[in-house]
PDB file of the backbone (N, CA, C, O) and the ligand in Angstrom, with CONECT records:
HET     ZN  A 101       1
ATOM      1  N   UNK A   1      21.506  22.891 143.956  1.00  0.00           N
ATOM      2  CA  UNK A   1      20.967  23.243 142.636  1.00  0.00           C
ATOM      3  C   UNK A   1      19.598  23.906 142.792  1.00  0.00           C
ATOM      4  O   UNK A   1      18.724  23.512 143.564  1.00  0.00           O
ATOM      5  N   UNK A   2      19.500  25.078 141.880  1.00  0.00           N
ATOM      6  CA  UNK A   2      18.289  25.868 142.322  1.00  0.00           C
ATOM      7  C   UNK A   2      16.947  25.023 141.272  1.00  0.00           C
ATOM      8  O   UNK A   2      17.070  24.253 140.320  1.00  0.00           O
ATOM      9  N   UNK A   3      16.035  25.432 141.773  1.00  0.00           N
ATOM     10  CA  UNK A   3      14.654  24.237 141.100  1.00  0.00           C
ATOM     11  C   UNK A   3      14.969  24.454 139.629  1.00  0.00           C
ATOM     12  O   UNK A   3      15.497  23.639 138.873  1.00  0.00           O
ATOM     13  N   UNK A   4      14.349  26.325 139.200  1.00  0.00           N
ATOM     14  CA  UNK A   4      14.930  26.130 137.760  1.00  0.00           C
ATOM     15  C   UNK A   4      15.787  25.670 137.325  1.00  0.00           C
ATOM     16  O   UNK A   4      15.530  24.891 136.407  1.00  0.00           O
ATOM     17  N   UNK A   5      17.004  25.822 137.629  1.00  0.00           N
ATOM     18  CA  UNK A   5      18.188  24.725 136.910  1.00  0.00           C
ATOM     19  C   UNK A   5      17.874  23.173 136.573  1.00  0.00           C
ATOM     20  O   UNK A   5      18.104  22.648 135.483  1.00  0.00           O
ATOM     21  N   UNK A   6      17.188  22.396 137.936  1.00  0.00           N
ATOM     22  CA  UNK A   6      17.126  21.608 137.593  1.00  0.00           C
ATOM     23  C   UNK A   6      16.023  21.010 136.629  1.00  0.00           C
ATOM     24  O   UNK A   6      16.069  19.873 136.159  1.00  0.00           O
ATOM     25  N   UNK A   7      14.787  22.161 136.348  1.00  0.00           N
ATOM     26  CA  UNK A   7      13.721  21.695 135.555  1.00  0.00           C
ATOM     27  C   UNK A   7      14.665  22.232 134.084  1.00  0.00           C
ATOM     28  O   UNK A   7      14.789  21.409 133.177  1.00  0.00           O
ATOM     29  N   UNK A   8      15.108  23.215 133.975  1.00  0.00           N
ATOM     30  CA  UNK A   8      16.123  23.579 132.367  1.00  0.00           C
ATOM     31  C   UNK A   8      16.593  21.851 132.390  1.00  0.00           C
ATOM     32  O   UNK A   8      16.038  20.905 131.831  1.00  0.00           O
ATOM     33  N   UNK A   9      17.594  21.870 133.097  1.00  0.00           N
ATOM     34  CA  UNK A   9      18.321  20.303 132.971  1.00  0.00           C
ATOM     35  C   UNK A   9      17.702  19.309 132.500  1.00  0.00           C
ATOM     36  O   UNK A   9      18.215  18.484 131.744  1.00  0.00           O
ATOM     37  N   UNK A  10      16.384  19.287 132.953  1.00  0.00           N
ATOM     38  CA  UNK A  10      15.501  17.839 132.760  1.00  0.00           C
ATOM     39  C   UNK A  10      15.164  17.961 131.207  1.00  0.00           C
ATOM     40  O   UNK A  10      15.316  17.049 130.395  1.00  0.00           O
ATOM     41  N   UNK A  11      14.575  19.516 130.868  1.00  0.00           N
ATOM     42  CA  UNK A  11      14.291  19.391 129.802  1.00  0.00           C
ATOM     43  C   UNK A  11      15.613  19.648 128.703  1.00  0.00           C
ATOM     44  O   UNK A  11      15.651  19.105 127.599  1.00  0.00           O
ATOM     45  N   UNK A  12      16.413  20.344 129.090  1.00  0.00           N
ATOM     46  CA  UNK A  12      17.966  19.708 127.805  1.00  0.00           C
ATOM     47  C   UNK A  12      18.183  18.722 127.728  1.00  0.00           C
ATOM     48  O   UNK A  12      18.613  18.338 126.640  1.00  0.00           O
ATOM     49  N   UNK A  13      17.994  17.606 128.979  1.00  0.00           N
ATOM     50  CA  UNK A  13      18.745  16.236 129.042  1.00  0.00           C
ATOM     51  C   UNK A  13      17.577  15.315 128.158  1.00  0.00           C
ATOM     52  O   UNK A  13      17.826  14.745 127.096  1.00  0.00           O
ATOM     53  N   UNK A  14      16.042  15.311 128.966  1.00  0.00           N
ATOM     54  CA  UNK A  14      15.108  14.369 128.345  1.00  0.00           C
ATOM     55  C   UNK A  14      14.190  14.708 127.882  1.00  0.00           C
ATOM     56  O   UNK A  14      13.247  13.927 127.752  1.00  0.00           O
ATOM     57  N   UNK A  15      14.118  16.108 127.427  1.00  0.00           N
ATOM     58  CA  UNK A  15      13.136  17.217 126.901  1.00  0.00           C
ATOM     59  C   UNK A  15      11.524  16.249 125.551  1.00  0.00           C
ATOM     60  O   UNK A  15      10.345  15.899 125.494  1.00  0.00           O
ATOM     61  N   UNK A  16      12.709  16.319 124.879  1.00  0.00           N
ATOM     62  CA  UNK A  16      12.256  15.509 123.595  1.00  0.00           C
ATOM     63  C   UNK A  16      11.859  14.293 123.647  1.00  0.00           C
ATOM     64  O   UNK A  16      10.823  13.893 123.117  1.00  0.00           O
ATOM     65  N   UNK A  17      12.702  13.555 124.333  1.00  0.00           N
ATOM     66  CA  UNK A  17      11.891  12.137 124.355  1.00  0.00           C
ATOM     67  C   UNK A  17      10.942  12.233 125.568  1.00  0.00           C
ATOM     68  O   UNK A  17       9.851  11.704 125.354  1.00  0.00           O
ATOM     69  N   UNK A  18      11.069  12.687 126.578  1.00  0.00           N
ATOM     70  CA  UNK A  18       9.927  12.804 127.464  1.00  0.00           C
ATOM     71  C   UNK A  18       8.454  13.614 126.766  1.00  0.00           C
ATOM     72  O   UNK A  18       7.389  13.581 127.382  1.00  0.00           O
ATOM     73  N   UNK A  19       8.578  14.240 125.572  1.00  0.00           N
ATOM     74  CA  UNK A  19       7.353  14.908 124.897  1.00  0.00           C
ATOM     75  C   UNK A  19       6.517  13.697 124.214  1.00  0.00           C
ATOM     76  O   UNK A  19       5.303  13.505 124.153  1.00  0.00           O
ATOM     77  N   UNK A  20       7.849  12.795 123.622  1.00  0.00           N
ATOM     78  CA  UNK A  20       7.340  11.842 122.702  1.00  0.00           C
ATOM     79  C   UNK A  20       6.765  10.781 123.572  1.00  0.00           C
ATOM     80  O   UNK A  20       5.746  10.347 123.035  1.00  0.00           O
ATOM     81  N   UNK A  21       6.999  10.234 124.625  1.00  0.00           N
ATOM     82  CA  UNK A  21       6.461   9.560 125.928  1.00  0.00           C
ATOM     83  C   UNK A  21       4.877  10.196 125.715  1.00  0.00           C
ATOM     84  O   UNK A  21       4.049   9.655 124.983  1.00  0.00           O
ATOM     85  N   UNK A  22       4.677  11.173 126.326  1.00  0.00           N
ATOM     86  CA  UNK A  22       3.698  12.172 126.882  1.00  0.00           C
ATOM     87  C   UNK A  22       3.446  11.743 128.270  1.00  0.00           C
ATOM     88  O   UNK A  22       3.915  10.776 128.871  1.00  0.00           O
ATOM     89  N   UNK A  23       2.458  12.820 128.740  1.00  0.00           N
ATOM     90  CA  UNK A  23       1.910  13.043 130.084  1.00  0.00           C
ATOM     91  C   UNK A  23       1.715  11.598 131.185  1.00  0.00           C
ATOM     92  O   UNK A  23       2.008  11.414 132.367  1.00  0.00           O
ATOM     93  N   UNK A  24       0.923  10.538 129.875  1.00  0.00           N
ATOM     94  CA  UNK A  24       0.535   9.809 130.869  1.00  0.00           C
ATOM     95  C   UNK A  24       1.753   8.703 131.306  1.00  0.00           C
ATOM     96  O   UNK A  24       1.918   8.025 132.320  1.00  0.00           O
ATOM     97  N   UNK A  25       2.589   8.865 129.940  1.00  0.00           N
ATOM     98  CA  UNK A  25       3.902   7.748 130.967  1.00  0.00           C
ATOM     99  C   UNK A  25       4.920   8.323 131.752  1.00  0.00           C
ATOM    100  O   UNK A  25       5.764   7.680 132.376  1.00  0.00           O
ATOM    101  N   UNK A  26       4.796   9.861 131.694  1.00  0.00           N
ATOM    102  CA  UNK A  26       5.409  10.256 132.614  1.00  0.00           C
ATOM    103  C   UNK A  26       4.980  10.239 133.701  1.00  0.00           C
ATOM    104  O   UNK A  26       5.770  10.036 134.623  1.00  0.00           O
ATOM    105  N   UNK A  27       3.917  10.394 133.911  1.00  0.00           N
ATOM    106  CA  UNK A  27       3.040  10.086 135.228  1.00  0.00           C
ATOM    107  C   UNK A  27       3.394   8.736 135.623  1.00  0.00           C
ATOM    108  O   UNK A  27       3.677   8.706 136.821  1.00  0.00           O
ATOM    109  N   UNK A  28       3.466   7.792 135.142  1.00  0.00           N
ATOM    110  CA  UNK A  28       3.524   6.097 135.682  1.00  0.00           C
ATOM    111  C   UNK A  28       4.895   6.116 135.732  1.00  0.00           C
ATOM    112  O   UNK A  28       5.296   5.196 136.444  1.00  0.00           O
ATOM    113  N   UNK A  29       6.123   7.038 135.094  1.00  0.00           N
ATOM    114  CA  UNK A  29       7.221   6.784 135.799  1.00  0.00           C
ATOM    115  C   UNK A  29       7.369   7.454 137.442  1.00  0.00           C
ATOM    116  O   UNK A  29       7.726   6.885 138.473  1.00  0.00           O
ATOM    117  N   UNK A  30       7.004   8.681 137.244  1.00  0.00           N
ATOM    118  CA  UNK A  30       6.766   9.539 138.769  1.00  0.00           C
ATOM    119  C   UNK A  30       6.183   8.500 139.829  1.00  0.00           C
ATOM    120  O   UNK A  30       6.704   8.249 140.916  1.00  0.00           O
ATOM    121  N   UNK A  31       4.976   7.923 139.309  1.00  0.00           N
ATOM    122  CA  UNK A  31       4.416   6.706 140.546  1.00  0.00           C
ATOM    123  C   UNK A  31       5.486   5.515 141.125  1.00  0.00           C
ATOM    124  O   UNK A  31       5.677   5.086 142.263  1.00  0.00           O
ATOM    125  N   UNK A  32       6.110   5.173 139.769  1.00  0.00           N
ATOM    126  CA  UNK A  32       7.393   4.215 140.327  1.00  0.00           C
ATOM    127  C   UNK A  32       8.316   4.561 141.207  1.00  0.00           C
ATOM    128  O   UNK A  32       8.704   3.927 142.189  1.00  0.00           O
ATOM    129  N   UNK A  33       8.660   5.626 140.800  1.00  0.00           N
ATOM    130  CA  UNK A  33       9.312   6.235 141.380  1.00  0.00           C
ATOM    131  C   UNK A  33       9.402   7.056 142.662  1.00  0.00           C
ATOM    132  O   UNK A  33      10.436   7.500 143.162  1.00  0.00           O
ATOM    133  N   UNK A  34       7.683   7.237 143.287  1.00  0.00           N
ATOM    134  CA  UNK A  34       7.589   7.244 144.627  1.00  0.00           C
ATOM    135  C   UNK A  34       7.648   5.888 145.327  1.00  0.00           C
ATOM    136  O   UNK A  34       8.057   5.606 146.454  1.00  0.00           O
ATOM    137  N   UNK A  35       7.137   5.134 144.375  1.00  0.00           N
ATOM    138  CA  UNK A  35       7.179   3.555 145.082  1.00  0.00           C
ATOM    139  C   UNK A  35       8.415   3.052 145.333  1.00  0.00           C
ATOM    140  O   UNK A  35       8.417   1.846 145.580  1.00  0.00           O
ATOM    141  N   UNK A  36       9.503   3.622 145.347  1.00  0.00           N
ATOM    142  CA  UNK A  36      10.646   2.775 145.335  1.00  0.00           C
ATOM    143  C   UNK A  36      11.049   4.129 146.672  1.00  0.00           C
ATOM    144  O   UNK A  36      11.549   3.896 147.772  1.00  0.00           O
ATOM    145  N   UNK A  37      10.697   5.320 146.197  1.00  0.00           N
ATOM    146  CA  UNK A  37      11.327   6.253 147.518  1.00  0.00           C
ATOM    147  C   UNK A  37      10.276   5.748 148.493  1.00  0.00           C
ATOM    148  O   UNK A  37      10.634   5.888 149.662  1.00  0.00           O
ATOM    149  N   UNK A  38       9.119   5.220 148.339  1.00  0.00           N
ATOM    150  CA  UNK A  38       8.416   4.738 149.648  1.00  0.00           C
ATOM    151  C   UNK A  38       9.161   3.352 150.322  1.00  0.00           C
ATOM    152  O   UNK A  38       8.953   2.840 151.423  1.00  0.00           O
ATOM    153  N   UNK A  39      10.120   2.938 149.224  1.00  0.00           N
ATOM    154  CA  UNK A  39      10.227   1.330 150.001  1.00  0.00           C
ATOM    155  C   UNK A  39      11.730   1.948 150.177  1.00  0.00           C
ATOM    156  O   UNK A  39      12.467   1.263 150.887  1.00  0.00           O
ATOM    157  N   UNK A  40      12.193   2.935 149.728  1.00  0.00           N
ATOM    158  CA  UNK A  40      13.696   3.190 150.167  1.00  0.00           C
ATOM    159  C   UNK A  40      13.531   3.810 151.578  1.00  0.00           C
ATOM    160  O   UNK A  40      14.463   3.727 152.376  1.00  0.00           O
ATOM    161  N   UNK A  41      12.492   4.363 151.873  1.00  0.00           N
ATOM    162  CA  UNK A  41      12.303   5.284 153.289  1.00  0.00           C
ATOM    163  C   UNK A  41      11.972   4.115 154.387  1.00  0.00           C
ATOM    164  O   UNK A  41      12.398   4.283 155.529  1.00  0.00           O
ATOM    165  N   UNK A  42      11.286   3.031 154.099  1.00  0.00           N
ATOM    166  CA  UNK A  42      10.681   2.074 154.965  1.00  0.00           C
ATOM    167  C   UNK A  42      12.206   1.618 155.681  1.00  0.00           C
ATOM    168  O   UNK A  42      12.593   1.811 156.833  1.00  0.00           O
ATOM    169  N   UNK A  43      12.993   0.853 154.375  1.00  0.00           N
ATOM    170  CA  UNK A  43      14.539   0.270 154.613  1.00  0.00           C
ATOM    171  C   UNK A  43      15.676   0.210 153.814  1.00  0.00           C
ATOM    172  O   UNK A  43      16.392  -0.790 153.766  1.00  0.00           O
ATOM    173  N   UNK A  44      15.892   1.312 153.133  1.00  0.00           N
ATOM    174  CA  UNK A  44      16.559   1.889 152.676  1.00  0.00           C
ATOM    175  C   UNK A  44      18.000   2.346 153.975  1.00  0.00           C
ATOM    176  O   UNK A  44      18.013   2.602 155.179  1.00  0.00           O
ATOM    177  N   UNK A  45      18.813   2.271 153.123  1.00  0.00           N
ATOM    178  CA  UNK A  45      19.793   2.992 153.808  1.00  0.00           C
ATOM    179  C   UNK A  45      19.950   4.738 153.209  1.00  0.00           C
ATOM    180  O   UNK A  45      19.277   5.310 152.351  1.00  0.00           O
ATOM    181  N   UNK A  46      21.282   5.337 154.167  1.00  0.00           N
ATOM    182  CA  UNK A  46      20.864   6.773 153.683  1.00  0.00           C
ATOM    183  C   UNK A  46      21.194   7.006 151.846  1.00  0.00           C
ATOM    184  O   UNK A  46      20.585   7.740 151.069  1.00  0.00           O
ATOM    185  N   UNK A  47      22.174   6.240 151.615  1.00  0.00           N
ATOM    186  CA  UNK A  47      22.514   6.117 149.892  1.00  0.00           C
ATOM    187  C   UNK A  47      21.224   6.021 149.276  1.00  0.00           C
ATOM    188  O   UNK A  47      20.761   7.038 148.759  1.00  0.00           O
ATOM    189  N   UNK A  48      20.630   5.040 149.256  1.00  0.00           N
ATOM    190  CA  UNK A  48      19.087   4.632 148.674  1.00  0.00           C
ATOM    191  C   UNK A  48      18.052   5.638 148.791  1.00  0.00           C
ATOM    192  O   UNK A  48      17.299   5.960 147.871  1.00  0.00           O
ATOM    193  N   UNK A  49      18.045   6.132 149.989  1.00  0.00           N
ATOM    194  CA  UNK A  49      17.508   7.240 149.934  1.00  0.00           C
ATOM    195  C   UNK A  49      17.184   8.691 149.245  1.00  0.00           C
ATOM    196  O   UNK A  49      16.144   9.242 148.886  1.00  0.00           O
ATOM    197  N   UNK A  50      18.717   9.084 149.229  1.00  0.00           N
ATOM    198  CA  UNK A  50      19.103  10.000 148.902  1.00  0.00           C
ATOM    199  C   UNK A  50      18.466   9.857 146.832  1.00  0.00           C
ATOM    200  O   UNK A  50      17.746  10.525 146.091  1.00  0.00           O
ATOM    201  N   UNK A  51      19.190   8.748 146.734  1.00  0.00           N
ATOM    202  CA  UNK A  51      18.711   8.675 145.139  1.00  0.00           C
ATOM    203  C   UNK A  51      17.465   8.823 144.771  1.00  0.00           C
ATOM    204  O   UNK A  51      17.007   9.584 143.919  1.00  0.00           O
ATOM    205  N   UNK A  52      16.742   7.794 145.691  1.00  0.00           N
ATOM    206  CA  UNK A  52      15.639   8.023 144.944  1.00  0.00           C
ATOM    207  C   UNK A  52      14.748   9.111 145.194  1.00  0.00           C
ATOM    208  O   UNK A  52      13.817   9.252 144.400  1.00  0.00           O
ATOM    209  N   UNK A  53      14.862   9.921 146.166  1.00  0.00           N
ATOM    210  CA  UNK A  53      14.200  11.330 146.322  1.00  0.00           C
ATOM    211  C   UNK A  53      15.330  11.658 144.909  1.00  0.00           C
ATOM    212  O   UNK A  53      14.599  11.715 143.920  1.00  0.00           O
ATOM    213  N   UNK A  54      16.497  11.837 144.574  1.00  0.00           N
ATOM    214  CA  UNK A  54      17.098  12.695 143.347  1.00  0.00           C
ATOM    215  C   UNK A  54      15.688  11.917 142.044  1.00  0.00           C
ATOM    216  O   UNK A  54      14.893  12.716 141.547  1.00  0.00           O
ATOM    217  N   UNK A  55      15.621  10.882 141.790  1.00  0.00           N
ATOM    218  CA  UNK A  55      14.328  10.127 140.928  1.00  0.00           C
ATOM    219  C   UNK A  55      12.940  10.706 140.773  1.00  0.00           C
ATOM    220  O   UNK A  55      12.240  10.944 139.788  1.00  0.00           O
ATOM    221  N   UNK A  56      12.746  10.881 142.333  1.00  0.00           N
ATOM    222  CA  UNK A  56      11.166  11.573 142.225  1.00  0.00           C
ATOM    223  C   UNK A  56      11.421  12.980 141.940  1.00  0.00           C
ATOM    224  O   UNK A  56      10.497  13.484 141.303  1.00  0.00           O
ATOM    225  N   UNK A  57      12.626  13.978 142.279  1.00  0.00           N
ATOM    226  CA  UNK A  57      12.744  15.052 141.950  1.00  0.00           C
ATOM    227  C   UNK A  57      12.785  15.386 140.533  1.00  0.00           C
ATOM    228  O   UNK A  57      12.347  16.441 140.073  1.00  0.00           O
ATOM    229  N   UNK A  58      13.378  14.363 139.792  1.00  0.00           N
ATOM    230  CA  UNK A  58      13.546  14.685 138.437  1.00  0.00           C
ATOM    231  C   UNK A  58      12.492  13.967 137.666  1.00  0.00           C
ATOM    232  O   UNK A  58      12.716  13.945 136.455  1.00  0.00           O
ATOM    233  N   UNK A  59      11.445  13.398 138.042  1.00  0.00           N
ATOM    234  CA  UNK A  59      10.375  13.079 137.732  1.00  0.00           C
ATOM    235  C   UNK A  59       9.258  14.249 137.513  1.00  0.00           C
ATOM    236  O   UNK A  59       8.568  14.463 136.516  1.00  0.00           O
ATOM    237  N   UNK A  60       9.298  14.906 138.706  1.00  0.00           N
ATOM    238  CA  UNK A  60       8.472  16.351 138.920  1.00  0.00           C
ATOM    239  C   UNK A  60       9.132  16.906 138.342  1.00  0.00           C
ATOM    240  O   UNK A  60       8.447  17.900 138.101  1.00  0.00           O
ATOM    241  N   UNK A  61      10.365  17.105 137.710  1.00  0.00           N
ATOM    242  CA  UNK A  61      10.528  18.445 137.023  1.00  0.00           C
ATOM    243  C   UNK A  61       9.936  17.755 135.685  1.00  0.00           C
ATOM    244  O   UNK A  61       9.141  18.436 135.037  1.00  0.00           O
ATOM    245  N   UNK A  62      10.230  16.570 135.258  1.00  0.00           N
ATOM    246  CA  UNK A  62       9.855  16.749 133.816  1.00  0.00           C
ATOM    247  C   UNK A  62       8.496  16.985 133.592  1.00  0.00           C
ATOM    248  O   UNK A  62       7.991  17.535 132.613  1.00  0.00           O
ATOM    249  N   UNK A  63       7.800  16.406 134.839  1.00  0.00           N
ATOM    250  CA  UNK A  63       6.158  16.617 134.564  1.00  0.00           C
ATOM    251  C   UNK A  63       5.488  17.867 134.562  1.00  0.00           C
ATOM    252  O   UNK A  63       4.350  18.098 134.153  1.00  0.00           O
ATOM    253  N   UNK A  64       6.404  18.740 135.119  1.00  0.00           N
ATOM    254  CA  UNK A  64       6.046  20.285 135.245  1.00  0.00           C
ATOM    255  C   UNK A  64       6.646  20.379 133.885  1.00  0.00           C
ATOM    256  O   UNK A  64       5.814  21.046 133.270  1.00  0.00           O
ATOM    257  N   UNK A  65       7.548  20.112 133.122  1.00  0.00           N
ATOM    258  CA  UNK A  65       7.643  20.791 131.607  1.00  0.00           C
ATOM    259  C   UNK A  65       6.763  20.158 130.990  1.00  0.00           C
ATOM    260  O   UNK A  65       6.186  20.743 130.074  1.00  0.00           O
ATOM    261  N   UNK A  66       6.511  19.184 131.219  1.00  0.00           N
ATOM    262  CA  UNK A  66       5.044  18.784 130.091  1.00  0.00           C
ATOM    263  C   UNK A  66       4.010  18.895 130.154  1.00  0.00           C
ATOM    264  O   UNK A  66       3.172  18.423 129.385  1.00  0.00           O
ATOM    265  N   UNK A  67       3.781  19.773 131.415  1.00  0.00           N
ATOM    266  CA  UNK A  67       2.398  20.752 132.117  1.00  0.00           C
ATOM    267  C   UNK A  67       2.848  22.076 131.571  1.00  0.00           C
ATOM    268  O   UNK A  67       1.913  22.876 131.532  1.00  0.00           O
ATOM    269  N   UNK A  68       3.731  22.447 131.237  1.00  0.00           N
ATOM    270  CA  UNK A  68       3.779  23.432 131.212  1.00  0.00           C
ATOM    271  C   UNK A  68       3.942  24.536 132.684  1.00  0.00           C
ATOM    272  O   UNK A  68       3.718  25.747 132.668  1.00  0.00           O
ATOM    273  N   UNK A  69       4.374  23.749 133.846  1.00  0.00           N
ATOM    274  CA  UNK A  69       4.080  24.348 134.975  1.00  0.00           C
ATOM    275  C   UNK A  69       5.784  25.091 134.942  1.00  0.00           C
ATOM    276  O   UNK A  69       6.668  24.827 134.127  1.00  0.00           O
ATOM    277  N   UNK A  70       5.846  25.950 135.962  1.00  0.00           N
ATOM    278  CA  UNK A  70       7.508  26.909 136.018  1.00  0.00           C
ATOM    279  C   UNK A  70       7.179  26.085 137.933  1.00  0.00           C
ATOM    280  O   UNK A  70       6.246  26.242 138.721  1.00  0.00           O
ATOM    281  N   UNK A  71       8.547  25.189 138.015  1.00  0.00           N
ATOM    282  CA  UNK A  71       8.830  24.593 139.275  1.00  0.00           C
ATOM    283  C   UNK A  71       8.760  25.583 140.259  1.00  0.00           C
ATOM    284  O   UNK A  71       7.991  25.426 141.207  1.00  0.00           O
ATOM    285  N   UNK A  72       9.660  26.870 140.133  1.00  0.00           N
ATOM    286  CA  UNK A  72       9.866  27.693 141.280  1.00  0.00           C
ATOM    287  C   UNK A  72       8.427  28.245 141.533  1.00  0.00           C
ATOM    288  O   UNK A  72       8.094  28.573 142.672  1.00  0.00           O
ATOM    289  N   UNK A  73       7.588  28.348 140.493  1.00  0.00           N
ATOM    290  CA  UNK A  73       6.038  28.939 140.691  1.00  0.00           C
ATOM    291  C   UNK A  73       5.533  28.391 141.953  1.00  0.00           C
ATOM    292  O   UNK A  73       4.972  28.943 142.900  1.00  0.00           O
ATOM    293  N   UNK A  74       5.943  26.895 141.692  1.00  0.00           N
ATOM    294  CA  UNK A  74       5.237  25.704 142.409  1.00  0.00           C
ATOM    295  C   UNK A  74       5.574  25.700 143.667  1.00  0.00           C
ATOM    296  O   UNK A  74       4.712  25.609 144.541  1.00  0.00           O
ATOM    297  N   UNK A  75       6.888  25.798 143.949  1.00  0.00           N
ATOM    298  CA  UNK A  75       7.423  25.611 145.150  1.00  0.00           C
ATOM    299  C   UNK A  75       7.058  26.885 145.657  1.00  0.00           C
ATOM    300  O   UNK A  75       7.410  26.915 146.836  1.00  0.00           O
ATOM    301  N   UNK A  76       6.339  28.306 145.213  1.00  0.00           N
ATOM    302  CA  UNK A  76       6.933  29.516 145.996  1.00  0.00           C
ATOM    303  C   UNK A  76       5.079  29.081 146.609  1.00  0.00           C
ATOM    304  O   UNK A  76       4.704  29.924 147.425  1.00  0.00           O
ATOM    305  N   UNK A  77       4.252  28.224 146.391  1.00  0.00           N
ATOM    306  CA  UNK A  77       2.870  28.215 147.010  1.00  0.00           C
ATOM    307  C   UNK A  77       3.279  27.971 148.688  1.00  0.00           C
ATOM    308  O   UNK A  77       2.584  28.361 149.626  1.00  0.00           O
ATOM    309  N   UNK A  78       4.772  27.119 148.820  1.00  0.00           N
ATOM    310  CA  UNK A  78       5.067  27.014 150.484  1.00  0.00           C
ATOM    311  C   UNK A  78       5.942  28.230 150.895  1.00  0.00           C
ATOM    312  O   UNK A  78       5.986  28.071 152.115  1.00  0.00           O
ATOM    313  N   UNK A  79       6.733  29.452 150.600  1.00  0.00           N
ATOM    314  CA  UNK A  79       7.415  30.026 150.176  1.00  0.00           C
ATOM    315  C   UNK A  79       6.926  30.869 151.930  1.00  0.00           C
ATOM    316  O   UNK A  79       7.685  31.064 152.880  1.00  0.00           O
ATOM    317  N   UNK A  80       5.757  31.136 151.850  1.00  0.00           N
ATOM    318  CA  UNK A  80       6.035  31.742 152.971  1.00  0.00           C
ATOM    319  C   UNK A  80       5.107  30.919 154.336  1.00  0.00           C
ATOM    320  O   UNK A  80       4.534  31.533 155.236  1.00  0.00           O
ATOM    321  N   UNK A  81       5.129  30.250 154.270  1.00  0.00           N
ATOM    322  CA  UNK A  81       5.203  29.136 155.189  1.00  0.00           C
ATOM    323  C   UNK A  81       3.562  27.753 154.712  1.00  0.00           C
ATOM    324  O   UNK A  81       3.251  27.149 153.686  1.00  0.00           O
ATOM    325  N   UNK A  82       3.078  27.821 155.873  1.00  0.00           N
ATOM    326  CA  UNK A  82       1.422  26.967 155.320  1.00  0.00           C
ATOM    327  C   UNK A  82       0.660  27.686 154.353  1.00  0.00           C
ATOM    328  O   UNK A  82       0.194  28.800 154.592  1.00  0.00           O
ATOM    329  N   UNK A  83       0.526  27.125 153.339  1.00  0.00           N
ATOM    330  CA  UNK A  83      -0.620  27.968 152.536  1.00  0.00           C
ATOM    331  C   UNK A  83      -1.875  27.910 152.970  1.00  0.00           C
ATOM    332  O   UNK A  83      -2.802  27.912 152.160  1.00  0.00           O
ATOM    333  N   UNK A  84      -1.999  27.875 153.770  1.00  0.00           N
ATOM    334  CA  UNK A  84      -3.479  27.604 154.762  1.00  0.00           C
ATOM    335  C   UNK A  84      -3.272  28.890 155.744  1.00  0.00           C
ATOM    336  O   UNK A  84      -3.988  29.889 155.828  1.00  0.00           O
ATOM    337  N   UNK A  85      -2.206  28.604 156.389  1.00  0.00           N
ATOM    338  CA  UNK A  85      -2.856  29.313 157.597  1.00  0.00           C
ATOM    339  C   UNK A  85      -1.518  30.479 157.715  1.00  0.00           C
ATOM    340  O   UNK A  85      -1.310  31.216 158.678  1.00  0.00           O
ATOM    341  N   UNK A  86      -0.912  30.418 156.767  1.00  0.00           N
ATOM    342  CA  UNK A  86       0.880  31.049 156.131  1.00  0.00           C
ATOM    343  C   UNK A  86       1.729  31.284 158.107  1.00  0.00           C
ATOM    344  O   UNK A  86       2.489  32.149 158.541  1.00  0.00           O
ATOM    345  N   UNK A  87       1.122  30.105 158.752  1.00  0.00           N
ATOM    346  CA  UNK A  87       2.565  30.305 159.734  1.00  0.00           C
ATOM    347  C   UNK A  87       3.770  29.372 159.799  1.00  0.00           C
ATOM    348  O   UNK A  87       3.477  28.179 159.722  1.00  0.00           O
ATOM    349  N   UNK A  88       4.742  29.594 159.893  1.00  0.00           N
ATOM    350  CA  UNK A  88       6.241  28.558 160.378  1.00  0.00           C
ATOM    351  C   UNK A  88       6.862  28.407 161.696  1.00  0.00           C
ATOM    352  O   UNK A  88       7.895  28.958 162.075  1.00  0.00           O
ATOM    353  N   UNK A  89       5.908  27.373 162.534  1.00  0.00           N
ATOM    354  CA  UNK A  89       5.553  26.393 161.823  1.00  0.00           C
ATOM    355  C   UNK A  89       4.050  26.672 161.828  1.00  0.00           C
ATOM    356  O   UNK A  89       3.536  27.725 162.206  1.00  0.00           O
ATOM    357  N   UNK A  90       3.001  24.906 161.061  1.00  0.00           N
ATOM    358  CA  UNK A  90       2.168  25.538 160.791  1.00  0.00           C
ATOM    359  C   UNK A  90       1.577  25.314 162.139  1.00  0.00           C
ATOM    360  O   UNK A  90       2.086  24.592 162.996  1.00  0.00           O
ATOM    361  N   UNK A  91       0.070  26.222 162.313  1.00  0.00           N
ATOM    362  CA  UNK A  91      -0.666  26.615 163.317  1.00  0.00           C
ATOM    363  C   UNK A  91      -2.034  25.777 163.252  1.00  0.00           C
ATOM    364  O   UNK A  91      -2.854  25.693 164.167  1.00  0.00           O
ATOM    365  N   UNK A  92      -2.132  25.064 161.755  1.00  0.00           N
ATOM    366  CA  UNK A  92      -3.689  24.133 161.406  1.00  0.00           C
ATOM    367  C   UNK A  92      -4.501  23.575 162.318  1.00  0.00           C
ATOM    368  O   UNK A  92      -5.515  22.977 161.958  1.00  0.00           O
TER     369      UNK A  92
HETATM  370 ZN    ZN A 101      -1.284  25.608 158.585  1.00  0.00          ZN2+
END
């Protein structure tokens, strides 16, 4: 699934009620939600895994629609390799 699709998705699926939430509980769901991909990565199996990176992914997209941010914008800052030093791999 390409990023835009999945930030469109987030916002058809939880658009509206994620507005009515706002910023800051979307933010404290995104934190949970690394906290559980941090304890799924520690001992997690690959299932557990897999989900909850899908959790934090769809966390960041909604927070980029309620920033107003465009995901692919975001992602194209690694696009051509380190944004520091732009080699693959990096050279830092
Ligand atoms: Zn670098």
């Amino acid at each position: 699934m390409e990023l835009a699709h999945l930030q469109r998705l987030m916002e058809d699926t939880y658009g509206e009620r994620d507005r009515a939430r706002g910023v800051a509980a979307a933010v404290a769901w995104l934190a949970e939600e690394v906290g559980e991909l941090a304890q799924a990565a520690r001992k997690g199996g690959p299932h557990e895994r897999t989900h909850e990176i899908g959790d934090v992914l769809a966390w960041v997209a909604t927070l980029a629609n309620l920033l107003g941010v465009d995901l692919e914008e975001a992602a194209a800052r690694y696009a051509h390799g380190c944004p520091k030093c732009g080699a693959v791999p990096c050279r830092c």
